[in-house]
DRENKE-692135 format. One record per residue: x, y, z of N, C-alpha, C, O in turn; residue in one letter; residue number from 0. Coordinates in nm, 3 decimals, always signed. Layout:
<sites>
     n_c1     n_c2     n_c3    ca_c1    ca_c2    ca_c3     c_c1     c_c2     c_c3     o_c1     o_c2     o_c3  type  seq
        X        Y        Z        X        Y        Z        X        Y        Z        X        Y        Z     a  NUM
...
</sites>
This chain:
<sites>
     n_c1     n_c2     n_c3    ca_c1    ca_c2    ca_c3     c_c1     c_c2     c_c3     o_c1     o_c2     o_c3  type  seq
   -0.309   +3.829   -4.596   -0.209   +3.749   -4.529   -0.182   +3.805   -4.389   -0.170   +3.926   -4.368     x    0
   -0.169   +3.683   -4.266   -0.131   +3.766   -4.153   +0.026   +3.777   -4.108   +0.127   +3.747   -4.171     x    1
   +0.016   +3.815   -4.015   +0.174   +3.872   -4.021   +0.250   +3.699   -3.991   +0.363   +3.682   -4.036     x    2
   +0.185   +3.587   -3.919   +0.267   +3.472   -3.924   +0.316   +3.418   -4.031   +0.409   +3.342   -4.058     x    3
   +0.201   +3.496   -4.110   +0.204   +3.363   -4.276   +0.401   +3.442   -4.355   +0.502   +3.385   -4.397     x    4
   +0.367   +3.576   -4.339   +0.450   +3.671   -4.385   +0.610   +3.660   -4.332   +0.708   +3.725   -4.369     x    5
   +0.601   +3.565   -4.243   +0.731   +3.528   -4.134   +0.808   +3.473   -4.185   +0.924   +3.514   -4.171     x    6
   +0.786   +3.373   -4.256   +0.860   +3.255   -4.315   +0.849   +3.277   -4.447   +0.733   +3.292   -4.486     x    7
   +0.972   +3.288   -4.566   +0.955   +3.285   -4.673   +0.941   +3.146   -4.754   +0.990   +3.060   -4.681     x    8
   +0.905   +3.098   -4.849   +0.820   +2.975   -4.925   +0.954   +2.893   -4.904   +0.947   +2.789   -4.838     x    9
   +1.111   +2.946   -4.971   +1.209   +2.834   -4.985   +1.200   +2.772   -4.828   +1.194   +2.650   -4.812     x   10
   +1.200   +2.852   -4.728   +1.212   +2.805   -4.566   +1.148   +2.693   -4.555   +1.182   +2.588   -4.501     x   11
   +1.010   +2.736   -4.634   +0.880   +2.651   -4.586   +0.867   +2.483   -4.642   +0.816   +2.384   -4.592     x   12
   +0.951   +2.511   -4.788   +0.995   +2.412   -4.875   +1.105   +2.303   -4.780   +1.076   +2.185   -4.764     x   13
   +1.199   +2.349   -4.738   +1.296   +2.305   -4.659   +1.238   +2.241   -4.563   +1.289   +2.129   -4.554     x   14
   +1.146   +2.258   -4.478   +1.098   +2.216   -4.369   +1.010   +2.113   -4.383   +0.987   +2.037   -4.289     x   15
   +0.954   +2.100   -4.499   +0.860   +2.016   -4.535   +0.931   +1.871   -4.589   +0.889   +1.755   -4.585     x   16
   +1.069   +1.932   -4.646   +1.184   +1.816   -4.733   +1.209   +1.732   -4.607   +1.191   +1.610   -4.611     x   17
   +1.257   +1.809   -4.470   +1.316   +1.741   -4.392   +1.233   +1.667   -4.310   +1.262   +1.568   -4.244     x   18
   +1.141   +1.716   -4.318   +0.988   +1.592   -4.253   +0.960   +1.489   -4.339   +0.903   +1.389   -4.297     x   19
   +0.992   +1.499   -4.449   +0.970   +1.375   -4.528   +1.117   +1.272   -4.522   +1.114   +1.149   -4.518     x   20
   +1.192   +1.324   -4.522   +1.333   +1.250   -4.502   +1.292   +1.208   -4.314   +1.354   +1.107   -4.282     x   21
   +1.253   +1.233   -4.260   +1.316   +1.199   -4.142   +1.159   +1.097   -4.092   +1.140   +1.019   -3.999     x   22
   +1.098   +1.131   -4.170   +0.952   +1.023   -4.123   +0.979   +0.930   -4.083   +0.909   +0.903   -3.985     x   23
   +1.074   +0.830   -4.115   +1.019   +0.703   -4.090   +1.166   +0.647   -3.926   +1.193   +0.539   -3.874     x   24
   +1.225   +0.804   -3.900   +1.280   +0.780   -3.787   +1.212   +0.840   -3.655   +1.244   +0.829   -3.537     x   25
   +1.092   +0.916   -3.728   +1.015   +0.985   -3.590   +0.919   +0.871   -3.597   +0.905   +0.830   -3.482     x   26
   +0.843   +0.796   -3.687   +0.749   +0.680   -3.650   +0.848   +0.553   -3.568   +0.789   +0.475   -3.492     x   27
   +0.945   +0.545   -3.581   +1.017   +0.435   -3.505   +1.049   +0.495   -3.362   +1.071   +0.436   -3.256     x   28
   +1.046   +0.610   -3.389   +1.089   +0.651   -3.209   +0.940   +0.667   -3.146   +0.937   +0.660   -3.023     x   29
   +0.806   +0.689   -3.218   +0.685   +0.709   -3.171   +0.689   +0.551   -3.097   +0.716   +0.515   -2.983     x   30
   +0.648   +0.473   -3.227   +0.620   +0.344   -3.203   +0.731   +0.293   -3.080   +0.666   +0.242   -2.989     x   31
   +0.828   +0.292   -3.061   +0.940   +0.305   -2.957   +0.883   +0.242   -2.813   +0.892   +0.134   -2.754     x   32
   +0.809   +0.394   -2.784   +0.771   +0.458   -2.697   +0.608   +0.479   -2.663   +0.561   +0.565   -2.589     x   33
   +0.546   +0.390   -2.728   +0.362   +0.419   -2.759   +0.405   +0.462   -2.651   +0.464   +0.569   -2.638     x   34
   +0.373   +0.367   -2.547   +0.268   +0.372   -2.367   +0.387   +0.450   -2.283   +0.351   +0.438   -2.166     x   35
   +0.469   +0.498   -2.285   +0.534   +0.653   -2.206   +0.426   +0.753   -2.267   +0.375   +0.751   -2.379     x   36
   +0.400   +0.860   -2.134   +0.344   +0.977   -2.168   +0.441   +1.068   -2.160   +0.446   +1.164   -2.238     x   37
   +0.521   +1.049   -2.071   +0.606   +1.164   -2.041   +0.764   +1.114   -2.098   +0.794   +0.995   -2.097     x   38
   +0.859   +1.222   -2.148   +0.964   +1.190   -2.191   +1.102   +1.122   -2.022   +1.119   +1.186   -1.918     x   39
   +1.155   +1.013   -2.052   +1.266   +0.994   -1.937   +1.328   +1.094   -1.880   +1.415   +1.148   -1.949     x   40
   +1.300   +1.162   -1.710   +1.389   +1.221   -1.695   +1.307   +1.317   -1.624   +1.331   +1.379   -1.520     x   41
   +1.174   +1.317   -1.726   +1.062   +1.466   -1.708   +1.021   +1.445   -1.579   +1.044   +1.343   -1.514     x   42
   +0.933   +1.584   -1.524   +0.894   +1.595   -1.404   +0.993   +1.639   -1.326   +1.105   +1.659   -1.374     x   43
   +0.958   +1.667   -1.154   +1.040   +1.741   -1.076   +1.130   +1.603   -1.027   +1.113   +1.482   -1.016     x   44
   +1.254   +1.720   -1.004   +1.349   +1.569   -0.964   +1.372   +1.569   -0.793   +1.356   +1.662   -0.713     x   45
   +1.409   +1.453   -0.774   +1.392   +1.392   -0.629   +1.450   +1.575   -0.578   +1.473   +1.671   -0.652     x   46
   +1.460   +1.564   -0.414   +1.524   +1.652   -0.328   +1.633   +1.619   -0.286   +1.699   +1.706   -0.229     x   47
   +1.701   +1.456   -0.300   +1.772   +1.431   -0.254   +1.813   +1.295   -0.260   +1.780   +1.222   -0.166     x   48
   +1.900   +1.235   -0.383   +1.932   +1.105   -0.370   +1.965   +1.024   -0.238   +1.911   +0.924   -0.189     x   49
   +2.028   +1.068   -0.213   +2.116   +1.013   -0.007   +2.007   +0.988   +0.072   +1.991   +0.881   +0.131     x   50
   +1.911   +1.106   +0.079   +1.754   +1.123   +0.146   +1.705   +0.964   +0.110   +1.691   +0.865   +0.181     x   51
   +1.689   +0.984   -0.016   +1.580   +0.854   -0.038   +1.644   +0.746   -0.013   +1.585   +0.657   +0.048     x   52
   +1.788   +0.726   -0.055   +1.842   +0.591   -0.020   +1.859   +0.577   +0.166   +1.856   +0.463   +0.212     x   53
   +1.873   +0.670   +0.241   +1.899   +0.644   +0.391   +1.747   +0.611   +0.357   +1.717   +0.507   +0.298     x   54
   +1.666   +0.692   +0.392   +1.507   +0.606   +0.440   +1.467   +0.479   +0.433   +1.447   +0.395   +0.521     x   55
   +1.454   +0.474   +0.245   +1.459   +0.339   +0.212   +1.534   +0.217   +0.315   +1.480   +0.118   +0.363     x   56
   +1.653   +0.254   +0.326   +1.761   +0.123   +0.442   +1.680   +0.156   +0.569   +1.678   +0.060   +0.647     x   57
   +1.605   +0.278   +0.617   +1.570   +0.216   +0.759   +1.486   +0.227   +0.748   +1.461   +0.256   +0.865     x   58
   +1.345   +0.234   +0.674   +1.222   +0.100   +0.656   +1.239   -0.004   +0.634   +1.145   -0.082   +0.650     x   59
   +1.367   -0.053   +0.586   +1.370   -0.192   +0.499   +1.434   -0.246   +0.619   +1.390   -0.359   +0.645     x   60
   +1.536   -0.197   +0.715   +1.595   -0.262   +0.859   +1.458   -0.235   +0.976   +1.448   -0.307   +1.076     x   61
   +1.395   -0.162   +0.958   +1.310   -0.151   +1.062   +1.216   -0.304   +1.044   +1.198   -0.402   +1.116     x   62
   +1.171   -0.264   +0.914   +1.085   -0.444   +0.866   +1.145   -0.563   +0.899   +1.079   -0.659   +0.938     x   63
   +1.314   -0.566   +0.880   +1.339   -0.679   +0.864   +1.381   -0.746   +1.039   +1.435   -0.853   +1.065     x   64
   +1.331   -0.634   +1.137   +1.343   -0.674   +1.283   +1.196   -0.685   +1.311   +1.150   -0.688   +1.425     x   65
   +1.117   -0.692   +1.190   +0.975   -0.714   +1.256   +0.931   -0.546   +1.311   +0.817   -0.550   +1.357     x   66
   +0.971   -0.451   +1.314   +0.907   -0.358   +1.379   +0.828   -0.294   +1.308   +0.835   -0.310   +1.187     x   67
   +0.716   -0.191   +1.371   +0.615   -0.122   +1.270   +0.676   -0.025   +1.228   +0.750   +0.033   +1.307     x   68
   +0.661   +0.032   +1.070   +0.662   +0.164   +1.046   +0.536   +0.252   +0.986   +0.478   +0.253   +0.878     x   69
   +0.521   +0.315   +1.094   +0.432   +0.387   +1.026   +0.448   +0.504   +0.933   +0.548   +0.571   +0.957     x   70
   +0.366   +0.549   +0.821   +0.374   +0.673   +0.774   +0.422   +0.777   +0.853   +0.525   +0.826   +0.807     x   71
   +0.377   +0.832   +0.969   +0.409   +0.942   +1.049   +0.567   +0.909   +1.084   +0.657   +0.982   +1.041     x   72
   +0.590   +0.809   +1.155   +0.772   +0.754   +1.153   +0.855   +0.814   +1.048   +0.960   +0.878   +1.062     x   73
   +0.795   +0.783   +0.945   +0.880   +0.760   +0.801   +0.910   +0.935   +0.787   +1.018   +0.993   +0.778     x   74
   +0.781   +0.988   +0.788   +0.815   +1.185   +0.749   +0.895   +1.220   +0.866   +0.963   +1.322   +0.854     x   75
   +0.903   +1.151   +0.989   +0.981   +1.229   +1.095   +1.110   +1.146   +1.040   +1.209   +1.201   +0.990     x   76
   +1.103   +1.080   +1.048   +1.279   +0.994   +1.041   +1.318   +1.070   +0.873   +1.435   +1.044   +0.848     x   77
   +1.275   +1.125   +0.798   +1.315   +1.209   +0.654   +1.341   +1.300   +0.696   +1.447   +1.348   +0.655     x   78
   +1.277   +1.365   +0.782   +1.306   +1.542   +0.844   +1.435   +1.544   +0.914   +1.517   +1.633   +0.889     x   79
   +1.466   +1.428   +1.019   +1.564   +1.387   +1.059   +1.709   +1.359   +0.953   +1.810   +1.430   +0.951     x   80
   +1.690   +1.261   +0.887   +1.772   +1.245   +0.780   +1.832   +1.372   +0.688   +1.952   +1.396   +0.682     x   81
   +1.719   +1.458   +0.609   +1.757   +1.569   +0.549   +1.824   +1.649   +0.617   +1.912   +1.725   +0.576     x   82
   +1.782   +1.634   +0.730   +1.931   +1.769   +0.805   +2.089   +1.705   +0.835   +2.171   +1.767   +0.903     x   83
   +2.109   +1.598   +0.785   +2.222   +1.571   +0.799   +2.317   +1.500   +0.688   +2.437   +1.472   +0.691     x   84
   +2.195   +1.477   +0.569   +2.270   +1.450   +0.441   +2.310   +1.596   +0.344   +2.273   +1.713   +0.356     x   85
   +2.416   +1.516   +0.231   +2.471   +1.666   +0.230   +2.463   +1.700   +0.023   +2.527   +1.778   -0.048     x   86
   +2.371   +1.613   -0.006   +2.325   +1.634   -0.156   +2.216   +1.689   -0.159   +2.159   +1.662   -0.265     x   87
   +2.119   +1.794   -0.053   +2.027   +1.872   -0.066   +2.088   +2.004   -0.192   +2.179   +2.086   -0.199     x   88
   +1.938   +1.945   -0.299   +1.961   +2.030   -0.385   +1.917   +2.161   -0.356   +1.840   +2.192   -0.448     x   89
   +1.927   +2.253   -0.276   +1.895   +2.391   -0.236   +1.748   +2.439   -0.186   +1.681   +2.543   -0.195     x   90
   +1.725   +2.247   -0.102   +1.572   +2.276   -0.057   +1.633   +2.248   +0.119   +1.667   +2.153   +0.189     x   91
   +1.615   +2.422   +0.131   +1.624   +2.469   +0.290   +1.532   +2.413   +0.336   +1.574   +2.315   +0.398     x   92
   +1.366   +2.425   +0.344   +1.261   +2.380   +0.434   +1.247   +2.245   +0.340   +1.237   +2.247   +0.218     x   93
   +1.249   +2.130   +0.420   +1.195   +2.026   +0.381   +1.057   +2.001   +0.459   +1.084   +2.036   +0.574     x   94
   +0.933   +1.963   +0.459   +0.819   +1.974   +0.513   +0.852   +1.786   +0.529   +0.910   +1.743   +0.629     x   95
   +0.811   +1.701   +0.425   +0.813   +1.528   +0.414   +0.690   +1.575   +0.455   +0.653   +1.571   +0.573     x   96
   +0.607   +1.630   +0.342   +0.479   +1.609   +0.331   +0.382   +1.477   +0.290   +0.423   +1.375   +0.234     x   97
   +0.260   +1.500   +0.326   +0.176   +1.372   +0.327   +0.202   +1.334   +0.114   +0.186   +1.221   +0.067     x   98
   +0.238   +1.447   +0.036   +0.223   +1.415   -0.104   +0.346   +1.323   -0.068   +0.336   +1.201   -0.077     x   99
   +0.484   +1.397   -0.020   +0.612   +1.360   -0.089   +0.612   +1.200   -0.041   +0.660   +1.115   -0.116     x  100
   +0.551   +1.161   +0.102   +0.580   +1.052   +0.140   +0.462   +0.926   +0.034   +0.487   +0.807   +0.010     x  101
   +0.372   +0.982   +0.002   +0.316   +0.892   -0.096   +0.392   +0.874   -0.255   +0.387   +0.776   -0.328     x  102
   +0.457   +0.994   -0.277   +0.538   +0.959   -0.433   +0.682   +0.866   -0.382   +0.741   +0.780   -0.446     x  103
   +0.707   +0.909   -0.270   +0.842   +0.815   -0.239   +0.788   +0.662   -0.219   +0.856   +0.569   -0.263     x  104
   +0.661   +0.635   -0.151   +0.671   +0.529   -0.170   +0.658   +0.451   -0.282   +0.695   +0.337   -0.311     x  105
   +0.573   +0.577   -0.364   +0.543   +0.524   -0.496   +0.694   +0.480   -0.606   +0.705   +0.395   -0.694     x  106
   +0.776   +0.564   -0.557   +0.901   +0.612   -0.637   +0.985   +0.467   -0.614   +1.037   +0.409   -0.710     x  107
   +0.993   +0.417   -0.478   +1.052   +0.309   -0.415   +0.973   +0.161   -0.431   +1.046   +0.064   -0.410     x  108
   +0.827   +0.129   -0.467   +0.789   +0.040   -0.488   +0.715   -0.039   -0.305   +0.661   -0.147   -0.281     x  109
   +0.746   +0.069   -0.223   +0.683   +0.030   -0.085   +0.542   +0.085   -0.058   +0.496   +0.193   -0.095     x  110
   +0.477   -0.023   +0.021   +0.356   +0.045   -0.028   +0.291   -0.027   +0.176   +0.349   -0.119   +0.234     x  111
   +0.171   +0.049   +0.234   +0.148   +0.094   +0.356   +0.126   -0.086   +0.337   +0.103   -0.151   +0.235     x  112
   +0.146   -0.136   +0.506   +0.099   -0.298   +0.530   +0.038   -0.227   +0.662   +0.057   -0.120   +0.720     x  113
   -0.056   -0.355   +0.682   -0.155   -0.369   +0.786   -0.093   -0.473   +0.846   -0.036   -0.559   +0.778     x  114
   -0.097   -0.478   +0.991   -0.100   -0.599   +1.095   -0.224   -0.653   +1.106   -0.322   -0.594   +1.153     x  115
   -0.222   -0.769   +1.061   -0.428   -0.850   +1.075   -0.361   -0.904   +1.224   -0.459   -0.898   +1.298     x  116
   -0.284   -0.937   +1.279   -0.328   -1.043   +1.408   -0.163   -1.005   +1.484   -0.074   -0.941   +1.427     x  117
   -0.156   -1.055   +1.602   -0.061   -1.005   +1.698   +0.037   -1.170   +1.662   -0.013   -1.280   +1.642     x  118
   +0.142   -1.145   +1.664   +0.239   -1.225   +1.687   +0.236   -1.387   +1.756   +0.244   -1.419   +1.874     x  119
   +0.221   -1.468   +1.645   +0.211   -1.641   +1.741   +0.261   -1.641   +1.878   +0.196   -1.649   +1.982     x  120
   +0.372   -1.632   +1.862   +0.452   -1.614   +2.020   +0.353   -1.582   +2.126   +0.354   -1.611   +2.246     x  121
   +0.255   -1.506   +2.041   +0.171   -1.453   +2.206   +0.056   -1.530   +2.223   -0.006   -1.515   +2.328     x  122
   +0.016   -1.613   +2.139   -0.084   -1.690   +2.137   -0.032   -1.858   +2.217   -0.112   -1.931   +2.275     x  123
   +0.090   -1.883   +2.203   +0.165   -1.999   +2.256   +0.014   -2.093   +2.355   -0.039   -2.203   +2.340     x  124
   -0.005   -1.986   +2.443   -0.089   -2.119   +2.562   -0.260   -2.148   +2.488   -0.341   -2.232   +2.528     x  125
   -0.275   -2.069   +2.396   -0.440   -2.068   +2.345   -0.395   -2.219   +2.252   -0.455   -2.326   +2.257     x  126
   -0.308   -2.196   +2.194   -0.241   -2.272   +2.093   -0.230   -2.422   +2.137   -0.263   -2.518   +2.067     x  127
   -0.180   -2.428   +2.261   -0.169   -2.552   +2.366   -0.307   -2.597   +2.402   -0.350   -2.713   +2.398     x  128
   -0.347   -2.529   +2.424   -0.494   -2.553   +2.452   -0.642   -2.602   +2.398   -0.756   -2.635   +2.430     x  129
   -0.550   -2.582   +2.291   -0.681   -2.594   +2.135   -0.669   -2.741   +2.154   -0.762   -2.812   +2.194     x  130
   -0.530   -2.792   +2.119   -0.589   -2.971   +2.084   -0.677   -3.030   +2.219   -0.778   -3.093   +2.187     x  131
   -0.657   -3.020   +2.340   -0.721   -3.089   +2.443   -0.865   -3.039   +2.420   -0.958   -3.117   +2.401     x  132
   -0.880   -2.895   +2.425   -1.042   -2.861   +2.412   -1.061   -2.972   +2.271   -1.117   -3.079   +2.300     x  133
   -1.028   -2.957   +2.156   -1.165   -3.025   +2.032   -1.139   -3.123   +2.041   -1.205   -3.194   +1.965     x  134
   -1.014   -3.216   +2.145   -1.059   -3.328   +2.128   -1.202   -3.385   +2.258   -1.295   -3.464   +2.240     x  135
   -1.164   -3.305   +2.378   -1.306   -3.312   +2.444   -1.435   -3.271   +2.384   -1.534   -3.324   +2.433     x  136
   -1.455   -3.175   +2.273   -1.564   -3.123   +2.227   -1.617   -3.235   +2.121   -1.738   -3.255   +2.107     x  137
   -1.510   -3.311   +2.040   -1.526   -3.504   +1.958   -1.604   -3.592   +2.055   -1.710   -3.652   +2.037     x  138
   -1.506   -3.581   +2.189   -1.556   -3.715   +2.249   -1.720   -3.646   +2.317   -1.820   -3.716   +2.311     x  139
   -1.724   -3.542   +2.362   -1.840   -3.543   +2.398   -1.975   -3.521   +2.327   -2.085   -3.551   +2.373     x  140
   -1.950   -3.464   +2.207   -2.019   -3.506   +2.115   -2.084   -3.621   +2.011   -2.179   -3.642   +1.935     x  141
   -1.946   -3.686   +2.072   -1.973   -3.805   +1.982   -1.936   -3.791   +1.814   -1.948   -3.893   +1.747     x  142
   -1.894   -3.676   +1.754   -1.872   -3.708   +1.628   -1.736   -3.738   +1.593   -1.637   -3.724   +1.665     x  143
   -1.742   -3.794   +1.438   -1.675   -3.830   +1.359   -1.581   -3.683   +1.301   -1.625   -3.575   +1.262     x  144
   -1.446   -3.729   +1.312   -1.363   -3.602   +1.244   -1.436   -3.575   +1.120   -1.485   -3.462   +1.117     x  145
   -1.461   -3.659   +1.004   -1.485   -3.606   +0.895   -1.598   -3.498   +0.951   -1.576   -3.381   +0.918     x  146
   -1.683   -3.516   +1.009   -1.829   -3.402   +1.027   -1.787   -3.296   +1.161   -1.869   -3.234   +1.230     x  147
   -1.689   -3.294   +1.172   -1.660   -3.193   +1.257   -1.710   -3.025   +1.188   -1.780   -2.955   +1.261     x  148
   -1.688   -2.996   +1.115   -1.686   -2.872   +1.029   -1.824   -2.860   +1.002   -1.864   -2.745   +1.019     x  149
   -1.910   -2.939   +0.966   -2.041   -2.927   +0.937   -2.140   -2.932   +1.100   -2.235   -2.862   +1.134     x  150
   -2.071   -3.041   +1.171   -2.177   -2.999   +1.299   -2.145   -2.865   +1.410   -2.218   -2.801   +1.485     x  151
   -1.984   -2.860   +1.373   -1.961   -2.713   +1.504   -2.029   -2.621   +1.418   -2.064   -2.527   +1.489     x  152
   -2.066   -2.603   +1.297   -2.168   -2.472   +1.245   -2.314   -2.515   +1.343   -2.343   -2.473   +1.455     x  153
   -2.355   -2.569   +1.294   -2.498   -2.676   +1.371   -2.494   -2.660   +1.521   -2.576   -2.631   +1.609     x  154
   -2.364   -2.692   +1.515   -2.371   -2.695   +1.750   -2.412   -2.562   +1.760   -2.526   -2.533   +1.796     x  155
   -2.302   -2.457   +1.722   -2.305   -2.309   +1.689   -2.407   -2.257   +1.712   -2.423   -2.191   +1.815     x  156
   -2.518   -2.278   +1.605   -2.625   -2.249   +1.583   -2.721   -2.270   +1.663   -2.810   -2.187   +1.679     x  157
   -2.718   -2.362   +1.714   -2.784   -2.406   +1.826   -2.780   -2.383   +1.987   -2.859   -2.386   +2.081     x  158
   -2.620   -2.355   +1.962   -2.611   -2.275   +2.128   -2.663   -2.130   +2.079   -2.745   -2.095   +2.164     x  159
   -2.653   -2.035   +1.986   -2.696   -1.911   +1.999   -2.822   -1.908   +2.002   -2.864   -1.807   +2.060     x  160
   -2.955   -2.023   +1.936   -3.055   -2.045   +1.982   -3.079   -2.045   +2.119   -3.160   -1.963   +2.161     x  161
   -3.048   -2.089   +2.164   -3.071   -2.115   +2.292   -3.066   -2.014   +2.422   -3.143   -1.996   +2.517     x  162
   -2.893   -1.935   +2.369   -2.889   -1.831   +2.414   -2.997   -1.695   +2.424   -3.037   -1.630   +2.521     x  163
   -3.026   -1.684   +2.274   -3.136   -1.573   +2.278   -3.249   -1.635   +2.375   -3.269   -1.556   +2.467     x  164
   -3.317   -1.733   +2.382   -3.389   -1.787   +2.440   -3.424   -1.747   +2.584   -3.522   -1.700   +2.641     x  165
   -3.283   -1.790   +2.620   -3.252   -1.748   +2.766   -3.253   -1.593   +2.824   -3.285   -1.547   +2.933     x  166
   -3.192   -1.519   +2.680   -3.178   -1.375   +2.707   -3.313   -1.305   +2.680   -3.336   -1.187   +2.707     x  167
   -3.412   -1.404   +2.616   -3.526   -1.308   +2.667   -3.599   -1.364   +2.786   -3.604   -1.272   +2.867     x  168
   -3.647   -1.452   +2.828   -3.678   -1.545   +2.954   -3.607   -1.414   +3.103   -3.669   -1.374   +3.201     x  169
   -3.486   -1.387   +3.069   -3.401   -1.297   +3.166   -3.484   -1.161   +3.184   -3.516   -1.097   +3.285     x  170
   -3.510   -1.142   +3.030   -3.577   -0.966   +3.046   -3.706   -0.984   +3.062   -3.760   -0.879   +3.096     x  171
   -3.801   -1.101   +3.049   -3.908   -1.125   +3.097   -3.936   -1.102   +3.261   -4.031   -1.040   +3.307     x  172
   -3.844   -1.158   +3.328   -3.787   -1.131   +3.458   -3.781   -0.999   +3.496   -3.856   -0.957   +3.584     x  173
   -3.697   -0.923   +3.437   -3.692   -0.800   +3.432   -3.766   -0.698   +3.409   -3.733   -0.582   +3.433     x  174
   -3.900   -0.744   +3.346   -3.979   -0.627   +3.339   -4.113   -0.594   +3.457   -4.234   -0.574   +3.442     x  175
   -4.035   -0.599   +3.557   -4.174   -0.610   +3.675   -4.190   -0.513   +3.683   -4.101   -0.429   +3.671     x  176
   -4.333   -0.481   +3.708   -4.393   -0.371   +3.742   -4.345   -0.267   +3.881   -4.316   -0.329   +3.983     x  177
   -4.338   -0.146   +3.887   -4.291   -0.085   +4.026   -4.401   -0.036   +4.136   -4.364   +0.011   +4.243     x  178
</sites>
């Protein structure tokens, strides 16, 4: 026998075994509960700073809602900023608003990085003006029908870049004279 077995005497062992059988069918209801949690509520390291996360959060969410960009780099400086002047720092002197912390906060907050695909209508205003007069000259001088618009500007397309290469070698033909 090793010295673990020798630890516990049999009535102990009896007892322990009674109360696993009495209590079975409240640890399968709290399993089943809970399948898909891995971790118990609560677990893991806790924030640095409730106030922290809620100021940020309000000025990404006011910065967005004037249309302005925020970038990642913004966000860790405007936290570094913030932490020195909120006053529920749990006893974290150096705050860094490292590249991890700013990805779990966003993760933590449900915000997640956006891309700008194209610059602001407003700035497009005169291209915009401009469009209906050009395709309706590009109809009439073509001669087509709205319905085949979409199928021949591929075709026109195609045909001016024909043409183009054409020209662009005709040019370097030119260009290759002897010295």
């Amino acid at each position: 026998f090793t010295a673990a077995r020798k630890k516990y005497d049999l009535k102990f062992k009896l007892s322990v075994v009674k109360f696993a059988e009495q209590n079975k069918a409240e640890l399968q209801r709290l399993s089943e509960e809970d399948s898909k949690r891995a971790r118990l509520r609560g677990g893991g390291r806790k924030k640095s700073s409730e106030e922290l996360e809620l100021q940020v959060c309000e000025w990404i969410h006011s910065m967005r809602a004037r249309h302005l960009r925020v970038s990642r780099k913004m966000t860790r400086k405007k936290a570094k900023e913030i932490h020195a002047t909120v006053s529920d720092c749990t006893g974290v002197d150096v705050f860094a608003a490292s590249a991890g912390w700013l990805d779990k906060f966003l993760h933590r907050n449900n915000l997640q990085t956006t891309t700008v695909a194209q610059k602001d209508a407003r700035h497009f205003t005169g291209k915009l003006l401009d469009f209906v007069p050009f395709t309706t000259r590009l109809i009439e001088k073509r001669k087509k029908q709205v319905k085949n618009i979409c199928c021949s500007l591929r075709q026109d397309r195609e045909e001016e870049e024909e043409e183009e290469f054409n020209n662009e070698l005709v040019a370097e033909d030119d260009d290759d004279e002897d010295i």
